[in-house]
N, C-alpha and C positions, 0 to 999 in steps of 0.2 A: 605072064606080065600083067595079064589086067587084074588078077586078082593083087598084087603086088599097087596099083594106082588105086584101087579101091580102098583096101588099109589106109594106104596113105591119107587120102583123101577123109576117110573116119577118124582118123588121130589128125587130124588138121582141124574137121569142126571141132571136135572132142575141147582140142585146145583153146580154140576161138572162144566156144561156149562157156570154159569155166574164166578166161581171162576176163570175158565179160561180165562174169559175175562175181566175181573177184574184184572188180571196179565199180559197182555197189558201194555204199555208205551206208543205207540203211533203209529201212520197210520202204515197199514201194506204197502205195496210196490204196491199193485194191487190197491188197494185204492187211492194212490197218483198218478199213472199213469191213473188210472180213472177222478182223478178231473184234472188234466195235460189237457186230453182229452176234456174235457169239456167244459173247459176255452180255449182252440182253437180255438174250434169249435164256440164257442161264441164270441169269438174277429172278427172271421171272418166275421162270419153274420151279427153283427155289423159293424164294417168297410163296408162291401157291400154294407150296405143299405144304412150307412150315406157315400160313394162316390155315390150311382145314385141319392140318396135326392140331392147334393150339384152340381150334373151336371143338374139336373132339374131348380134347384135356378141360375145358372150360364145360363144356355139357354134363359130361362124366361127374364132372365134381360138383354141380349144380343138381345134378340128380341124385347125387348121396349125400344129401347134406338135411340132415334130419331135423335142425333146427327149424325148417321150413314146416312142419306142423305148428296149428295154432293160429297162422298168419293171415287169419282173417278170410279165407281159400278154403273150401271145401280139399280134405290131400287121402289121398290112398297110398299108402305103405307097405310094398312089396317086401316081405321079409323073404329073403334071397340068396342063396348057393350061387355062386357061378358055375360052379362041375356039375352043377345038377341039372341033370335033361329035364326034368317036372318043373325046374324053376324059369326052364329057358323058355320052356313052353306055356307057362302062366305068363312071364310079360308078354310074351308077343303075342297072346291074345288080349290081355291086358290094354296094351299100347295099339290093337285092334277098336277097341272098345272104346276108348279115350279120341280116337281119330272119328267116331261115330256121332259123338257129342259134339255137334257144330256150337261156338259162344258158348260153353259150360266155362267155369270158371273153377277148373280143379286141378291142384299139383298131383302131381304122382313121384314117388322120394320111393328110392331103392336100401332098404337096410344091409347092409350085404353082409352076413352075418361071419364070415372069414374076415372081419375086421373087428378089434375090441367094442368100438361104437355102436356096430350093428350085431355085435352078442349081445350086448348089455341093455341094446334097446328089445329086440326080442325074448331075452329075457326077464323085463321090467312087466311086458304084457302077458308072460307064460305061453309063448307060442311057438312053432317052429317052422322052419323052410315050408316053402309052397305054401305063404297066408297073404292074403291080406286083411290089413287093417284098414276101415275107412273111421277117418276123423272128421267132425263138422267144422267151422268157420274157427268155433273158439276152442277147436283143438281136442276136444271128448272126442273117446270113443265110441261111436255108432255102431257098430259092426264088423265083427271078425270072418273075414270068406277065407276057410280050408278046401284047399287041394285041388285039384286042377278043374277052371270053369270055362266054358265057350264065352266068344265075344259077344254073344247078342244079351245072354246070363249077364255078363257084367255091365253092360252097358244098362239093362234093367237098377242092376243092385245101383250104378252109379247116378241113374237119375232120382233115384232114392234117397239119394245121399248131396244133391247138390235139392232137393225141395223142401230140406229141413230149414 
């Protein structure tokens, strides 16, 4: 018998419970400030990511953009593979080098030669992956560095090339 009152007693709240929520209209107030919450939080993270995606895409293209010789700026011109381990390891001593020069005032412009722009620029100066080109202020060439150099080496050739 008492498991027989027990039942009962469970399909009794059971009932109670959904009649009462069945008597509902609509969002309670903690519910709505809950999804309020949510959707913030999620605009944000959103927004966050697509502004560092979109300074990423704006760097990128700032950095291949080869017009920028000549502009008055001492510029160095990485002629550039991306598949290539000797090229990857020329920038980032490169961009070593360039962090070493506190106030220089030098571009550095990536040719990347897997693009028509950047064959046709390395091939206007007869050069190939793993160079660089340093240009003066009005855009001459100064000097061509072939093949892989340490960052103190470039950081020498670079103050060389901003005292012209």
């Amino acid at each position: 018998m008492k498991k027989q009152r027990k039942n009962s007693n469970r399909k009794a709240k059971r009932a109670a419970q959904t009649s009462a929520q069945a008597g509902k209209t609509g969002p309670d107030r903690r519910g709505v400030l809950r999804l309020l919450r949510n959707v913030a939080i999620g605009t944000v993270l959103l927004g966050g990511t697509g502004y560092v995606f979109a300074q990423n895409v704006m760097n990128t293209m700032h950095e291949h953009d080869l017009d920028r010789v000549g502009n008055g700026r001492a510029t160095i011109v990485q002629i550039h593979d991306p598949q290539c381990s000797m090229c990857l390891a020329l920038q980032k001593e490169t961009r070593k080098a360039l962090d070493m020069l506190e106030g220089e005032e030098i571009d550095y412009v990536v040719a990347n030669i897997r693009t028509e722009k950047g064959r046709s620029f390395a091939t206007s100066y007869g050069v190939q992956h793993v160079t660089l080109l340093l240009f003066d202020k009005e855009g001459a060439l100064q000097d061509i560095l072939q093949g892989q150099r340490g960052s103190y080496q470039l950081k020498t050739a670079f103050e060389e090339l901003v005292a012209l």
